[in-house]
N, C-alpha and C positions, 0 to 999 in steps of 0.2 A: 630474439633470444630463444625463440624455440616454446616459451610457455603455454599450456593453457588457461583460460579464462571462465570463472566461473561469479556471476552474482551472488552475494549472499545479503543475507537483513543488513548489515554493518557497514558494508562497502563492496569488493573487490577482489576478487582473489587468485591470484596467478601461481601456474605451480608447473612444476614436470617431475620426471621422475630423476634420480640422479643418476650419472653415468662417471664413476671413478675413472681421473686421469692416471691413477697407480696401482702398482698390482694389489692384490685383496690378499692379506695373510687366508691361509688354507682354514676353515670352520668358519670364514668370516662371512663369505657370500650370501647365506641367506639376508644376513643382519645388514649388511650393506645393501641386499635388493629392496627395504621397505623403504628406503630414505628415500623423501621426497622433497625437491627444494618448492619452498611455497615467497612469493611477494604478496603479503596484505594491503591494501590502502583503503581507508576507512576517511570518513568526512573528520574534520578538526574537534567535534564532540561527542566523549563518550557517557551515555547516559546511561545510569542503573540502573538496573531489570526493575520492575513494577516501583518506582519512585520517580520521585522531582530532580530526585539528584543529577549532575549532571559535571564533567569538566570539559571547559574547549580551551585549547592549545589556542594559540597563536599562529597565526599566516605570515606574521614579519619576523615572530621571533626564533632562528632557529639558528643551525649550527649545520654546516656541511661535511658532512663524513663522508670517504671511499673505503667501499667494499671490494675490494682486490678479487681476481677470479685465479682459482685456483693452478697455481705452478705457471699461470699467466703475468704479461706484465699488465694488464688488460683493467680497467676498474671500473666501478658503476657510482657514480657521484650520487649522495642522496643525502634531502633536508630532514633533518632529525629535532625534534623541541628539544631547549635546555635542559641538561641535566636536572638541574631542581624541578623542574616542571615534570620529568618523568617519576622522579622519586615523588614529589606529592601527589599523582595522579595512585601510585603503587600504593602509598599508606590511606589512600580511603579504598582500594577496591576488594573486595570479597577477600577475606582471608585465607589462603589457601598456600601450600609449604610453597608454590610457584612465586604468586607475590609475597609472601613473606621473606621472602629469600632474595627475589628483586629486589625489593626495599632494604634491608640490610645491608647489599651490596653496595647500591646507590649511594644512601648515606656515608659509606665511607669516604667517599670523592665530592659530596655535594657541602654546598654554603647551607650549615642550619637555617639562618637567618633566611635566606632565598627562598629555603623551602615552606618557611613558613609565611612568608610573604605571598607565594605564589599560592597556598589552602587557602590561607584567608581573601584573595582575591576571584576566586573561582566560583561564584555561583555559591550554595553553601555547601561547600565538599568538606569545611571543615568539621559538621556534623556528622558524615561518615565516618571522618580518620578519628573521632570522639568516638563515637560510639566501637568502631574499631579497635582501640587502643587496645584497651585490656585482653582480648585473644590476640594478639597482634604481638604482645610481648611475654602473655603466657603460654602460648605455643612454644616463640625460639627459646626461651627459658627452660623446658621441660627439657630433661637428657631420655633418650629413646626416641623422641618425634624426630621427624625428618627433618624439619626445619631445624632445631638443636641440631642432629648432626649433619647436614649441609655448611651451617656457620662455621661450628668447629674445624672440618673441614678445609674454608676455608680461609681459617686463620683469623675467623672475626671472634672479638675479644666479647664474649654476650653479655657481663654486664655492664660494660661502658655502651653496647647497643642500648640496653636498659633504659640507662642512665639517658641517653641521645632519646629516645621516644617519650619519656618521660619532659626531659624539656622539651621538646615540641608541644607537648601534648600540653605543658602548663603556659607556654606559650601563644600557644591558639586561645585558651581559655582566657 
């Protein structure tokens, strides 16, 4: 498919630059020259910068999604972990508007129950999404931070998120 290949600490990283199969609206071209398409593949465990912590996905348990290639009828089949298993991986990782806003997302489609099934089965990540909690839901809380309006946005209801972190979190406990 054309990529290049690059080693990194984590795994794997293939990339190119992207070449639009349609015309570029006029002022758009610089903004479309910096896209770059990247595949990452990373081993089944990711581990916390300077801790123990650590989550590994599953090698049997996943889900096969296709990635359609653009104005093609063309697709790239690829294993993906369950739902809950990405959303509990998002509520312990470093807080930041990216995963907070993943996590939000997630949880509206994912089985609470699942997701906490799967923190409390992983190594101890539920110490993470503990210690996470409290910036985790006074971030999307806050109106003016990104994360608040990202949610809003899109159309996520923040204190039924609240309310959804809250039970996890006494859940776990």
């Amino acid at each position: 498919m054309g990529f290049d290949e690059k080693s990194v600490e984590w795994g794997i990283k293939f990339f190119k630059k992207y070449v639009p199969q349609v015309e570029i609206p006029v002022g758009m071209e610089a903004l479309v020259n910096e896209v770059e398409l990247r595949i990452e593949i990373s081993p089944p465990r990711i581990k916390e910068h300077d801790t123990h912590h650590y989550f590994e996905f599953s090698l049997t348990e996943y889900e096969i999604r296709e990635i359609p290639y653009h104005n093609r009828d063309k697709s790239v089949k690829v294993r993906v972990p369950p739902l809950e298993h990405m959303t509990a991986v998002k509520l312990g990782l470093p807080v930041d508007y990216k995963h907070n806003h993943d996590a939000a997302m997630l949880l509206r489609k994912s089985d609470i129950d699942k997701v906490v099934q799967v923190i409390k089965s992983n190594d101890d990540w539920a110490s993470l999404v503990l210690r996470r909690m409290p910036k985790l839901k006074g971030r999307i809380n806050q109106p003016g931070r990104i994360e608040n309006t990202l949610a809003i946005a899109a159309g996520l209801d923040v204190r039924q998120h609240i309310k959804t972190l809250e039970r996890i979190e006494q859940r776990i406990r």
